[in-house]
One Martini backbone bead per residue (centre of mass of N, CA, C, O) as a GRO file, in nm:
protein
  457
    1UNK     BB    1   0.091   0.038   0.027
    2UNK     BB    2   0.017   0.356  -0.014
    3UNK     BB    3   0.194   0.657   0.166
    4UNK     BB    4   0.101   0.930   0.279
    5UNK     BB    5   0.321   1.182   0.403
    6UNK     BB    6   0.098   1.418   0.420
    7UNK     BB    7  -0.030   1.655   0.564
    8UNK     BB    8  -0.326   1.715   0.686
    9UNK     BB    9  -0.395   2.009   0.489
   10UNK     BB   10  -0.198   1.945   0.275
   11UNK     BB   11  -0.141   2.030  -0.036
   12UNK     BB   12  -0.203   1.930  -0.321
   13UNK     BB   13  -0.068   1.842  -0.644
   14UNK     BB   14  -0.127   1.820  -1.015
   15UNK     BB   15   0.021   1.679  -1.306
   16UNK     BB   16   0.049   1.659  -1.658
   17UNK     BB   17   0.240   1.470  -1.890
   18UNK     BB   18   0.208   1.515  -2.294
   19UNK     BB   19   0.279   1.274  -2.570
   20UNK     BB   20   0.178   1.365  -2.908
   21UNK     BB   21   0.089   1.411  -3.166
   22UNK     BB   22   0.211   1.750  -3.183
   23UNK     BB   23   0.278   1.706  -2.871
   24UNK     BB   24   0.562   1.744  -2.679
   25UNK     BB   25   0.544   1.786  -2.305
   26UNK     BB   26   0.314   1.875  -2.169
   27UNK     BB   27   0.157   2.090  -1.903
   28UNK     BB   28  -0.090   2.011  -1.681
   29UNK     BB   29  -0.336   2.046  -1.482
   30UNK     BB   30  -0.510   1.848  -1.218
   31UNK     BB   31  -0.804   1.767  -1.120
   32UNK     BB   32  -1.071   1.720  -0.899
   33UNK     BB   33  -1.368   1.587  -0.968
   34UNK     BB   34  -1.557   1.448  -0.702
   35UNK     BB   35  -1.596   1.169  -0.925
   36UNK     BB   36  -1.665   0.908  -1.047
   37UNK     BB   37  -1.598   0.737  -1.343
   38UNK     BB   38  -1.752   0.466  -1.448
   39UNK     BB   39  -1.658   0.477  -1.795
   40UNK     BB   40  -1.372   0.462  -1.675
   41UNK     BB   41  -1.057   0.367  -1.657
   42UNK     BB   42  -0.930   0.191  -1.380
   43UNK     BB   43  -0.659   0.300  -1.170
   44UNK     BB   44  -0.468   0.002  -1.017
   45UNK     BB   45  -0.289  -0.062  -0.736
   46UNK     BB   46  -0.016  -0.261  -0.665
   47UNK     BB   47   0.232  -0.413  -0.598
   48UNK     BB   48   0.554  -0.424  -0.496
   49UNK     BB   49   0.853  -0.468  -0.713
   50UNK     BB   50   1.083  -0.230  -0.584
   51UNK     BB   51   1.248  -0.075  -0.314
   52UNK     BB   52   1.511   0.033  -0.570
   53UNK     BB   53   1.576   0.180  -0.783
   54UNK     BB   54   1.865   0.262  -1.021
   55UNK     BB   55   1.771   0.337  -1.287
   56UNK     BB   56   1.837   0.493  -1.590
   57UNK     BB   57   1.980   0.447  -1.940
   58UNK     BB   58   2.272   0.409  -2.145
   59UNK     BB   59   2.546   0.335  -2.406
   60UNK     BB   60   2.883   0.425  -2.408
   61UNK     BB   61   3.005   0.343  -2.682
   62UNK     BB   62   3.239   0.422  -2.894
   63UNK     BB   63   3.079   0.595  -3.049
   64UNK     BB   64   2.928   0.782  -2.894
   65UNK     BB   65   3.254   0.868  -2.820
   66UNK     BB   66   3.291   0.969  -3.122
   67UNK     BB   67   3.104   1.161  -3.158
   68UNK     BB   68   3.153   1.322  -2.860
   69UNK     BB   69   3.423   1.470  -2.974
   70UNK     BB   70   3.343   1.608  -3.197
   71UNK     BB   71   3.215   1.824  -3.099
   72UNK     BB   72   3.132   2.069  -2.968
   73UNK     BB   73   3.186   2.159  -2.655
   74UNK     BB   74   2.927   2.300  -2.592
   75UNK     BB   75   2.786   2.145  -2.799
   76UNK     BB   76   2.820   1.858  -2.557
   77UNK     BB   77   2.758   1.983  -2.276
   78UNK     BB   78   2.439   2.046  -2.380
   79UNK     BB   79   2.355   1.718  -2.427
   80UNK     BB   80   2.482   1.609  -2.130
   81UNK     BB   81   2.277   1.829  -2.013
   82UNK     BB   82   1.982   1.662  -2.133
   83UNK     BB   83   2.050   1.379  -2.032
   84UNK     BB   84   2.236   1.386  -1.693
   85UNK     BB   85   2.082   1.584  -1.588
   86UNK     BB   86   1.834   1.738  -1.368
   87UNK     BB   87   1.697   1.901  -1.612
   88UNK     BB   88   1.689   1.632  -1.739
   89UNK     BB   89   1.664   1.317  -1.769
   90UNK     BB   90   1.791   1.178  -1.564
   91UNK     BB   91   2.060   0.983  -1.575
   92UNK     BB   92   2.231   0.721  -1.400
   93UNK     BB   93   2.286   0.471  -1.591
   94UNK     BB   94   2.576   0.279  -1.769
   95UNK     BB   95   2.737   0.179  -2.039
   96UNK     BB   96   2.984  -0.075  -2.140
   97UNK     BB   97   3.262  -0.171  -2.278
   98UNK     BB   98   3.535  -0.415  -2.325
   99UNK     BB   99   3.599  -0.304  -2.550
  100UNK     BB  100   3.467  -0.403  -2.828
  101UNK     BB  101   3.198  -0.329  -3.040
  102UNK     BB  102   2.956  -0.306  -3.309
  103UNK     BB  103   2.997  -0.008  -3.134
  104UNK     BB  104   3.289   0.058  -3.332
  105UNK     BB  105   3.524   0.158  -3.525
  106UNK     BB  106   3.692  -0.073  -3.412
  107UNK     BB  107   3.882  -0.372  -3.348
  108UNK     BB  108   3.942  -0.495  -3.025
  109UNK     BB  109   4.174  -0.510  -2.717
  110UNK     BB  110   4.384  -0.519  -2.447
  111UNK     BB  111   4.525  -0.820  -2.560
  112UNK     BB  112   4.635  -0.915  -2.890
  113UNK     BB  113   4.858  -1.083  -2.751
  114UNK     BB  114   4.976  -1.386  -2.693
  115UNK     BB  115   4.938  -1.362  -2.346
  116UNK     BB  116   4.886  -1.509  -1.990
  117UNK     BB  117   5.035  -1.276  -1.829
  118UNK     BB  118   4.927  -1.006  -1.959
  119UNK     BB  119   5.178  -0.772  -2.016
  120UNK     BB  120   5.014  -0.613  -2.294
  121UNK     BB  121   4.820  -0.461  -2.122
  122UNK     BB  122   4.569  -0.180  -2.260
  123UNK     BB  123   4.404   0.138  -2.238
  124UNK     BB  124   4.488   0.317  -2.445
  125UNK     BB  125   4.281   0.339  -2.722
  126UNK     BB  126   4.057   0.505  -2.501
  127UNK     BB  127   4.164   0.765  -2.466
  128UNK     BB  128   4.109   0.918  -2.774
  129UNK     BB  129   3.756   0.926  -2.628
  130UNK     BB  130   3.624   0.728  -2.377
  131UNK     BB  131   3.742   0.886  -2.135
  132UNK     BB  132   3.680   1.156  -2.168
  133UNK     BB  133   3.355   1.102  -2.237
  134UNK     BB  134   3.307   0.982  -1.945
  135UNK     BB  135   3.420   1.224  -1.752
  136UNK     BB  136   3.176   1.432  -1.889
  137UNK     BB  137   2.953   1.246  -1.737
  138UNK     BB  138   3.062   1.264  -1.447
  139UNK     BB  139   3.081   1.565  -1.398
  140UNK     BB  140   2.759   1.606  -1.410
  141UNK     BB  141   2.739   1.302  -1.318
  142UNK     BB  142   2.874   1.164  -0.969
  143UNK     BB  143   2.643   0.912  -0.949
  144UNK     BB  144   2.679   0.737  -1.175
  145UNK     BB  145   2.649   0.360  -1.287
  146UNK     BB  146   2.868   0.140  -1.427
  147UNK     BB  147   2.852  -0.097  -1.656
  148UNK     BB  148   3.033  -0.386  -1.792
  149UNK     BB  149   3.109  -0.541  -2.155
  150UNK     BB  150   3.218  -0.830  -2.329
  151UNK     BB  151   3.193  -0.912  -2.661
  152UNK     BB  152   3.486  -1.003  -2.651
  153UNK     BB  153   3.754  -1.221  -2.617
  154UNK     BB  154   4.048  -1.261  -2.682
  155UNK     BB  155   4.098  -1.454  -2.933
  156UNK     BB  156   4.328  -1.620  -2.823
  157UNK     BB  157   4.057  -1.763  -2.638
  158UNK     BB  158   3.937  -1.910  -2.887
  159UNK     BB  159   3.808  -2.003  -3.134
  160UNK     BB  160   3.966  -1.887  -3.435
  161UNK     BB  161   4.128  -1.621  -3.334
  162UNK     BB  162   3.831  -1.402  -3.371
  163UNK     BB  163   3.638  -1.158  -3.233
  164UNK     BB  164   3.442  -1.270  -3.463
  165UNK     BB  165   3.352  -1.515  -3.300
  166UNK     BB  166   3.310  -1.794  -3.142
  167UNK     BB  167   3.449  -1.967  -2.883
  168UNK     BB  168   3.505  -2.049  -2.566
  169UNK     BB  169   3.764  -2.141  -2.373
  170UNK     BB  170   3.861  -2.333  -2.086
  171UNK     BB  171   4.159  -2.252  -2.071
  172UNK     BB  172   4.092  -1.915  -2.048
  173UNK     BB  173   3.933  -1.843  -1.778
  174UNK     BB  174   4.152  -1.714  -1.561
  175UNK     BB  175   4.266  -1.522  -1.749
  176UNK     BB  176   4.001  -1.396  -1.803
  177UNK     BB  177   3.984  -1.270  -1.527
  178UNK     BB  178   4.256  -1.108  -1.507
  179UNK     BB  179   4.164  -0.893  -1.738
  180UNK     BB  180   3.912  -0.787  -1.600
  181UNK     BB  181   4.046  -0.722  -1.358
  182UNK     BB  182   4.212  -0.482  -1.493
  183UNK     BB  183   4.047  -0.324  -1.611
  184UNK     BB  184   3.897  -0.195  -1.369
  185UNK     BB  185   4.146  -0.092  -1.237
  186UNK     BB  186   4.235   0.107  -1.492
  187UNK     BB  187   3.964   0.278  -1.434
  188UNK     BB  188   3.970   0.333  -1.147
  189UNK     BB  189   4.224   0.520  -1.165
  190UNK     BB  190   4.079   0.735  -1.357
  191UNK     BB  191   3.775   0.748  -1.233
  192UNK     BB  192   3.615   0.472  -1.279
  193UNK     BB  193   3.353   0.316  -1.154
  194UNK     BB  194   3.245  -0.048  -1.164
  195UNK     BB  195   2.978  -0.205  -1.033
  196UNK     BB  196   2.952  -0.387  -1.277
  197UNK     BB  197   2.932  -0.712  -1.459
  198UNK     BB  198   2.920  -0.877  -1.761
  199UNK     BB  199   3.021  -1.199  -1.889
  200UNK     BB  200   2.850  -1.176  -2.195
  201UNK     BB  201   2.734  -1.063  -2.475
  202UNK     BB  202   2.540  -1.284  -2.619
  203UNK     BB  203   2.602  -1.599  -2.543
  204UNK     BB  204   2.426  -1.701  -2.837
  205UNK     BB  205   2.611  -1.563  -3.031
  206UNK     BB  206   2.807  -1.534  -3.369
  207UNK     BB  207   2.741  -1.331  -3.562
  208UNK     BB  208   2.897  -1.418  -3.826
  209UNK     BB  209   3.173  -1.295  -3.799
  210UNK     BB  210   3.068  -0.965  -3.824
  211UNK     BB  211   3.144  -0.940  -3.477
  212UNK     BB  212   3.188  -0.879  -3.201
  213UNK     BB  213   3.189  -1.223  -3.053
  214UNK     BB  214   3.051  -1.496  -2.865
  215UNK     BB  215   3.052  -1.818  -2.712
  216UNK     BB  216   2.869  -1.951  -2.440
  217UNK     BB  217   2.882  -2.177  -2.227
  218UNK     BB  218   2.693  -2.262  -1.911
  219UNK     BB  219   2.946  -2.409  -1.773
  220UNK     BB  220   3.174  -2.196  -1.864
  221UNK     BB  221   3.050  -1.920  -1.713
  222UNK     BB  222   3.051  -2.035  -1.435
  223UNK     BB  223   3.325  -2.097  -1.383
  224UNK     BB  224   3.400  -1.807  -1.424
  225UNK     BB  225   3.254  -1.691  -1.201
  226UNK     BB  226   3.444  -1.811  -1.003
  227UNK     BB  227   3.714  -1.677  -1.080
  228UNK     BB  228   3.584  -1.375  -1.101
  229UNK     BB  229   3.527  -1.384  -0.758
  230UNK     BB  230   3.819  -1.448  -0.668
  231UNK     BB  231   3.943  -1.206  -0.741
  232UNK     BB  232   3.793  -0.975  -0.639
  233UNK     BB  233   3.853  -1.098  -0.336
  234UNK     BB  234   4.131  -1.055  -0.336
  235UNK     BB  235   4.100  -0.722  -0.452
  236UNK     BB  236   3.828  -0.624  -0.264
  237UNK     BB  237   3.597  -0.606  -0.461
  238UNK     BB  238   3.240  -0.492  -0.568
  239UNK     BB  239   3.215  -0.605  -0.790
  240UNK     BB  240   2.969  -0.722  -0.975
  241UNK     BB  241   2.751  -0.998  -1.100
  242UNK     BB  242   2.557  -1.033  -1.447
  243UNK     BB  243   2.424  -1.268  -1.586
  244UNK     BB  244   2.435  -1.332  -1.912
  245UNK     BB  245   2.315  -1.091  -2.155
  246UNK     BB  246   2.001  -1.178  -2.291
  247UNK     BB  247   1.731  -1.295  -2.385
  248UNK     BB  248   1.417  -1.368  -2.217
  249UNK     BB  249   1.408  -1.680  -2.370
  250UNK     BB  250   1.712  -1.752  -2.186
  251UNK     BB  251   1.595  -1.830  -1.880
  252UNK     BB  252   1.631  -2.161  -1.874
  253UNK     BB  253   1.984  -2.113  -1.892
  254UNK     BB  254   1.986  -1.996  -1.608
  255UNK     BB  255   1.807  -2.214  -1.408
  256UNK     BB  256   2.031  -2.429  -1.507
  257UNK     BB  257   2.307  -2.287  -1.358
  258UNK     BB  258   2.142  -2.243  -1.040
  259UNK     BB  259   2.103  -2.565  -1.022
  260UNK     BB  260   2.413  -2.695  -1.131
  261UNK     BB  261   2.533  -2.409  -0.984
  262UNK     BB  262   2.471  -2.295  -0.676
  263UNK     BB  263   2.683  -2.069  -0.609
  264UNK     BB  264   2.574  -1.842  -0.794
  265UNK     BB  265   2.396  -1.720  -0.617
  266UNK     BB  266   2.623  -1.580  -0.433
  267UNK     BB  267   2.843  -1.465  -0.705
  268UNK     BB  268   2.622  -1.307  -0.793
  269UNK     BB  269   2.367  -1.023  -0.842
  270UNK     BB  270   2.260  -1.074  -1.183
  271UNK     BB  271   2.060  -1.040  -1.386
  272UNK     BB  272   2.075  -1.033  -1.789
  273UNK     BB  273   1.837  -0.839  -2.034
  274UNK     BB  274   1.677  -0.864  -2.352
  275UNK     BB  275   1.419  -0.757  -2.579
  276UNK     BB  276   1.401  -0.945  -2.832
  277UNK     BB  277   1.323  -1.206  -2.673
  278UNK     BB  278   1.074  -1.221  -2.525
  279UNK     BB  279   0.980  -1.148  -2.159
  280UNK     BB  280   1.001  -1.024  -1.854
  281UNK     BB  281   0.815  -1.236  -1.692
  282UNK     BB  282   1.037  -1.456  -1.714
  283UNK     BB  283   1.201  -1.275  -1.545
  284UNK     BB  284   0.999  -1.375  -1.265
  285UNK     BB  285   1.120  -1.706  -1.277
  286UNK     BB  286   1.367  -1.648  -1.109
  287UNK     BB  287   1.251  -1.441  -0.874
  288UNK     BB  288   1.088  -1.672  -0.729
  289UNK     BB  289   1.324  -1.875  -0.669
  290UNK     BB  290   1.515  -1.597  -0.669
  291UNK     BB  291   1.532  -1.325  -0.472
  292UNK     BB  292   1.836  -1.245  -0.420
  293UNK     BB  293   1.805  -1.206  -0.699
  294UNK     BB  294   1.846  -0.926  -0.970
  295UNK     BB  295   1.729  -0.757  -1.247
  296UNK     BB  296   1.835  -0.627  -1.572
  297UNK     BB  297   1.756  -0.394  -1.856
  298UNK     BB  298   2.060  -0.388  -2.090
  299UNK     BB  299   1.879  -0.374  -2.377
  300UNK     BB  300   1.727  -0.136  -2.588
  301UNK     BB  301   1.726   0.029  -2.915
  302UNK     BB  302   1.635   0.221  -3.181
  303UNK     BB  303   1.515   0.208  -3.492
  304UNK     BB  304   1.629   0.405  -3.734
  305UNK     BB  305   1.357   0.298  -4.009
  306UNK     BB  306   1.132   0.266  -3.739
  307UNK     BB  307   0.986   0.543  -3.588
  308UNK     BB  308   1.235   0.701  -3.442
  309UNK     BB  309   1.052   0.999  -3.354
  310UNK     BB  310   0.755   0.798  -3.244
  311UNK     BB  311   0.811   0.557  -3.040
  312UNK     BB  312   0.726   0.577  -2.751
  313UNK     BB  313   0.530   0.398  -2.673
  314UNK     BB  314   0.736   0.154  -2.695
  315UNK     BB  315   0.886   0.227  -2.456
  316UNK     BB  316   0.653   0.319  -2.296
  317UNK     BB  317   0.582  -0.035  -2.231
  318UNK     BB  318   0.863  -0.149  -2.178
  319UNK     BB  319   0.930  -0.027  -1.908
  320UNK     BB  320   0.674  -0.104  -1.749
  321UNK     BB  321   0.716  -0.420  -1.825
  322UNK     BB  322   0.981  -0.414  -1.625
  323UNK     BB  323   0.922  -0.303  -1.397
  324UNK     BB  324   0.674  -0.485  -1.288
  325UNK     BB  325   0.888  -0.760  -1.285
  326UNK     BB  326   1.141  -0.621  -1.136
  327UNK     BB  327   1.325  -0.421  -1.222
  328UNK     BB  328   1.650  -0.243  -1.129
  329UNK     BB  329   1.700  -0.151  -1.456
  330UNK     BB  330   1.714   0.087  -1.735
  331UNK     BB  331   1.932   0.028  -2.061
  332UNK     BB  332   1.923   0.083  -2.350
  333UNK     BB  333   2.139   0.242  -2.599
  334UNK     BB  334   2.310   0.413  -2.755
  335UNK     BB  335   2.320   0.717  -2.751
  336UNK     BB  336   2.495   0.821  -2.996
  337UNK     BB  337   2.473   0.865  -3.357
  338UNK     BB  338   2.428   0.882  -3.737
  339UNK     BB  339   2.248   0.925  -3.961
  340UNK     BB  340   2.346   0.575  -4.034
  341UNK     BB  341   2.455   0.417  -3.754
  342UNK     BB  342   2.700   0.554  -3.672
  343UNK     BB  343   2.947   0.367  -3.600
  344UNK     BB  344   3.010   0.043  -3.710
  345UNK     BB  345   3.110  -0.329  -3.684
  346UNK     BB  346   2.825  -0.400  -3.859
  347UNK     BB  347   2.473  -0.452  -3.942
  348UNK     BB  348   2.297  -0.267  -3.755
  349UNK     BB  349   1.978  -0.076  -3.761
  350UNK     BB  350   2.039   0.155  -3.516
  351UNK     BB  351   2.009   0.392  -3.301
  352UNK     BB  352   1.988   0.665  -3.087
  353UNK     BB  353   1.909   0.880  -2.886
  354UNK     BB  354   2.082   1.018  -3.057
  355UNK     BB  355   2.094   1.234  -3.344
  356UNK     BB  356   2.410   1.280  -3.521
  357UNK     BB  357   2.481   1.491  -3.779
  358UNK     BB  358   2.750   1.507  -4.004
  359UNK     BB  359   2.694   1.735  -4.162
  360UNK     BB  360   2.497   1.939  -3.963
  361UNK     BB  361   2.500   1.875  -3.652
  362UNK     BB  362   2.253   1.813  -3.576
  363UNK     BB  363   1.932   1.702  -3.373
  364UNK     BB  364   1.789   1.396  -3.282
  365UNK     BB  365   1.485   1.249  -3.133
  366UNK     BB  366   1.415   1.003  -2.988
  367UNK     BB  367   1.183   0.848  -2.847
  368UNK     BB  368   1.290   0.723  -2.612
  369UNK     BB  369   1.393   1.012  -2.545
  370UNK     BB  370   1.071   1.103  -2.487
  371UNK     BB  371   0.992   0.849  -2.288
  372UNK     BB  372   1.228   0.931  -2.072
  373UNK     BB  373   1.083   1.232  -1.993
  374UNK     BB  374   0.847   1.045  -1.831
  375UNK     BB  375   1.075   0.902  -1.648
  376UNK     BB  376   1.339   0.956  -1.556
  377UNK     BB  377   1.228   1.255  -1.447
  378UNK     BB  378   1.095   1.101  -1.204
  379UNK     BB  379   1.190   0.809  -1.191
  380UNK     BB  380   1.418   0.779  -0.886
  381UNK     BB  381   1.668   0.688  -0.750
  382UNK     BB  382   1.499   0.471  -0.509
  383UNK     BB  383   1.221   0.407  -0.540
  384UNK     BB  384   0.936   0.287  -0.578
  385UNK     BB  385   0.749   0.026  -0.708
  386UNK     BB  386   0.433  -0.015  -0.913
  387UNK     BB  387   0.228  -0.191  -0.990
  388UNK     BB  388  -0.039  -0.088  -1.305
  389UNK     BB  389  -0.423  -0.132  -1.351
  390UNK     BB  390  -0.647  -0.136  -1.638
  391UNK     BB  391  -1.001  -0.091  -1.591
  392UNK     BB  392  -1.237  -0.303  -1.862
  393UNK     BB  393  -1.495  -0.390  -2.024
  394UNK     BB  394  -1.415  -0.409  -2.294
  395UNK     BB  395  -1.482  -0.587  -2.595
  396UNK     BB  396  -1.717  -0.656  -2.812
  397UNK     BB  397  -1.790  -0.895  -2.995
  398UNK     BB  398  -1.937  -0.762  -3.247
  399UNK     BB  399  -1.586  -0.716  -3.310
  400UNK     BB  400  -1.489  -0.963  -3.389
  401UNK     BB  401  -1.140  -1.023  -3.321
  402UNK     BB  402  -1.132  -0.747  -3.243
  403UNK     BB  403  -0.958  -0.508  -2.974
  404UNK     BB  404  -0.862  -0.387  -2.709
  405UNK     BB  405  -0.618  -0.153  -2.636
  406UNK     BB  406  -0.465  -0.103  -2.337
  407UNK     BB  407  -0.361   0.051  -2.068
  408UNK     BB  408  -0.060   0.133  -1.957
  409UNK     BB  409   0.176   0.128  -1.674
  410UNK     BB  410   0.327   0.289  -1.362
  411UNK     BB  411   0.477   0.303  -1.033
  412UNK     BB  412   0.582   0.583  -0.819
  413UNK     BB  413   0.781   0.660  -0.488
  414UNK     BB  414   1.009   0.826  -0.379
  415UNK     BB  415   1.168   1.005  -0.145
  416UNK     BB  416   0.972   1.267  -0.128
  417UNK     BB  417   0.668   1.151  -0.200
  418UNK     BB  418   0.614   1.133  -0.480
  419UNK     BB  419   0.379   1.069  -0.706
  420UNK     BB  420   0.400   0.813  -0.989
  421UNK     BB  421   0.260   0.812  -1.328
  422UNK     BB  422   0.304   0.598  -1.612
  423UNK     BB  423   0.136   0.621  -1.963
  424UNK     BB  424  -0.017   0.432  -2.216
  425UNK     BB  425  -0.196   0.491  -2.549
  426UNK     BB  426  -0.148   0.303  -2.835
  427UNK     BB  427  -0.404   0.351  -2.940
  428UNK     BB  428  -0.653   0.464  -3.194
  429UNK     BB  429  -0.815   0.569  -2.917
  430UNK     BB  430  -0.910   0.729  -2.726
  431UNK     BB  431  -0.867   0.758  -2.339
  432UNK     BB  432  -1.012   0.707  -2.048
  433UNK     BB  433  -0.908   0.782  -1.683
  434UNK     BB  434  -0.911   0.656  -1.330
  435UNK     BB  435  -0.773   0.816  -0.992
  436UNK     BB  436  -0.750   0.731  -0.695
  437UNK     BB  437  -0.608   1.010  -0.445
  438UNK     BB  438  -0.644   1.104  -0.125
  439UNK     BB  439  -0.963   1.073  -0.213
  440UNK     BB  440  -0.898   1.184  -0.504
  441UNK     BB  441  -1.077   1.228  -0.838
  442UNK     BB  442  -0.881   1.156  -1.159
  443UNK     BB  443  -0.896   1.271  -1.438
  444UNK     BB  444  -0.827   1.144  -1.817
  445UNK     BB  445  -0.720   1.208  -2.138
  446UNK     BB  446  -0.579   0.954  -2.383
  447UNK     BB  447  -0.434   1.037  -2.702
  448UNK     BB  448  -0.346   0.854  -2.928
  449UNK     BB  449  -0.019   0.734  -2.898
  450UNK     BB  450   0.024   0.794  -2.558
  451UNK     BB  451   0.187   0.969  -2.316
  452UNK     BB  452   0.192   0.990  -1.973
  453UNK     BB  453   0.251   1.199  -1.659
  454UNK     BB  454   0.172   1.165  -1.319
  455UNK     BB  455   0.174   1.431  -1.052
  456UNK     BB  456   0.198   1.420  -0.673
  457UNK     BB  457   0.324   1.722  -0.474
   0.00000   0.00000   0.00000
């Protein structure tokens, strides 16, 4: 239950922002209508299901951080308070790569000659563009949290000794410890704490040998859970471990891993998830049976040429479904990308959450940039989630196969008690909905295609 922490007879607001064609981020008063309205969509607050959310973020990739390099000083500093500030998007959380990804000018690692001892490691490629613009988010937001993944160990420990595709072999988990153990203490001397480790970017695919993948058994990367939570321990380090970090299809081949190597669930500290295939429920299935464990929806983000600048109902439709099920953070993909979806080491058509024009320098907001106006700005780091549906009628019969597409939402509760709804309208025709909050009763048009937050404060 929520619990209104404000004094009786102190006055209370309500505001709603909406983004719809044609209007985007729009705030207006929300006043108490005085009765409830049968015929209105009752949205009705559900079980807590996150006592501290992580907050919001995307993925500082190679790219991304070669993007903000190009980029005049000043309209850099002005994109990344508008991402990272507190008067703009307020991420909180971003993703690295350790080595390249798919989303990197050129393809490397920190060790590209066969050498156990790892004595040629070196992050100095890194310099050249992307430590110098991790620091410029760091200077804006000092509370940021880091996660790294890594798309490919070094060729030499894969089959085929080629960072683009190949397997894991287990000869060379222990050494692949002391590898990643490396970069954290190197990131960390520079001044980047990283919070937490996923163990590979999609460990059920070599993408065709076309961009940095590896294929991991998941016997062998239990093995490694282990050898790199030893090495952590060695060096008192606190950084998290976080399974799998593939699609919500793959929460199987997790259950299978921490049944078949009990440790695990003390190892690690949460699985990851993308969300090409399956559904965040999915990840509820392992969070039944281990609630110790947490996770993370640690990939999605904008397709270029399928609705890039309109498609906010779709990120938060996605969001709200992925916090309803106790995500404990939400990360998008690219921060920036160029007019073509680049520069970019594969061959995905993704956007960035902006796009920065390399001919004109202009800048283009994604959908999902949009839909995070209505998310990261409102639910703030530590909130409590709050599952959130909406009570309809439903379709006349006389309509079918056609059905409702109803409203989805979430709620949340800040550290200062602000309450806050977020809504999404699929549909393609308005919805009303009616909620009542502290005995009074708010009603509210949500129009075609259309996001709204409702602030309580």
């Amino acid at each position: 239950m929520i619990q209104c922490l404000r004094k009786e007879g102190t006055d209370m607001n309500a505001f709603i922002y909406t983004t719809e064609q044609g209007s985007e981020f729009v705030k207006r008063r929300l006043f108490d209508n005085g009765n409830v309205l049968p015929g209105a969509a009752t949205l009705t607050l559900g079980d807590e299901v996150n006592g501290g959310f992580r907050g919001f973020g995307v993925a500082l990739t190679g790219s991304s951080c070669y993007m903000l390099s190009k980029m005049d000083g000043e309209e850099r500093e002005k994109l990344l308070r508008s991402i990272y500030g507190k008067e703009g998007l307020n991420l909180s959380v971003a993703r690295l790569s350790i080595g390249s990804s798919d989303y990197s000018p050129d393809v490397y690692s920190y060790c590209d000659e066969e050498d156990e001892s790892l004595s040629a490691f070196s992050i100095e490629r890194d310099f050249e563009y992307i430590i110098p613009m991790i620091k410029g988010v760091i200077k804006i937001n000092p509370g940021i949290r880091f996660f790294a993944s890594p798309w490919s160990p070094p060729g030499w420990m894969k089959t085929g000794k080629n960072m683009c595709g190949g397997y894991m072999r287990r000869q060379f988990v222990s050494v692949y410890a002391r590898y990643i153990v490396k970069f954290l203490k190197a990131y960390e001397k520079e001044g980047i704490f990283i919070s937490a480790v996923t163990v590979q970017n999609e460990p059920e695919t070599q993408q065709n040998g076309v961009m940095p993948a590896c294929i991991w058994h998941p016997d062998i990367e239990a093995e490694f859970v282990k050898e790199l939570k030893a090495e952590l321990s060695k060096e008192n380090m606190k950084t998290e471990i976080w399974l799998y970090d593939h699609n919500f299809s793959g929460w199987q081949r997790v259950m299978y891993q921490l049944e078949e190597f009990p440790f695990l669930a003390d190892a690690a500290s949460a699985v990851a998830f993308h969300y090409y295939e399956g559904t965040p429920k999915m990840a509820e299935k392992i969070k039944e049976k281990y609630p110790g464990l947490s996770w993370n929806f640690t990939e999605g983000g904008p397709r270029l040429y399928d609705n890039y600048d309109s498609d906010w109902c779709k990120w938060a439709v996605t969001a709200a479904r992925a916090l309803s099920s106790g995500a404990d953070s939400f990360t998008g993909w690219n921060l920036v990308l160029d007019e073509r979806g680049g520069p970019l080491s594969g061959l995905f058509g993704c956007g960035g959450l902006v796009t920065l024009d390399s001919r004109t320098g202009g800048i283009t907001k994604s959908g999902q940039y949009k839909a995070f106006c209505h998310l990261s700005k409102f639910i703030r780091p530590g909130a409590r989630i709050y599952k959130l549906s909406s009570d309809t009628f439903g379709t006349s019969t006389f309509a079918y196969p056609a059905r409702e597409i109803p409203v989805e939402g979430i709620a949340a509760v800040n550290a200062d008690s602000s309450h806050v709804l977020v809504l999404a309208n699929p549909a393609k025709e308005k919805k009303a909905v009616e909620y009542t909050y502290n005995g009074k009763h708010y009603f509210a048009i949500l129009w075609p295609n259309s996001v709204a937050t409702v602030v309580f404060e």
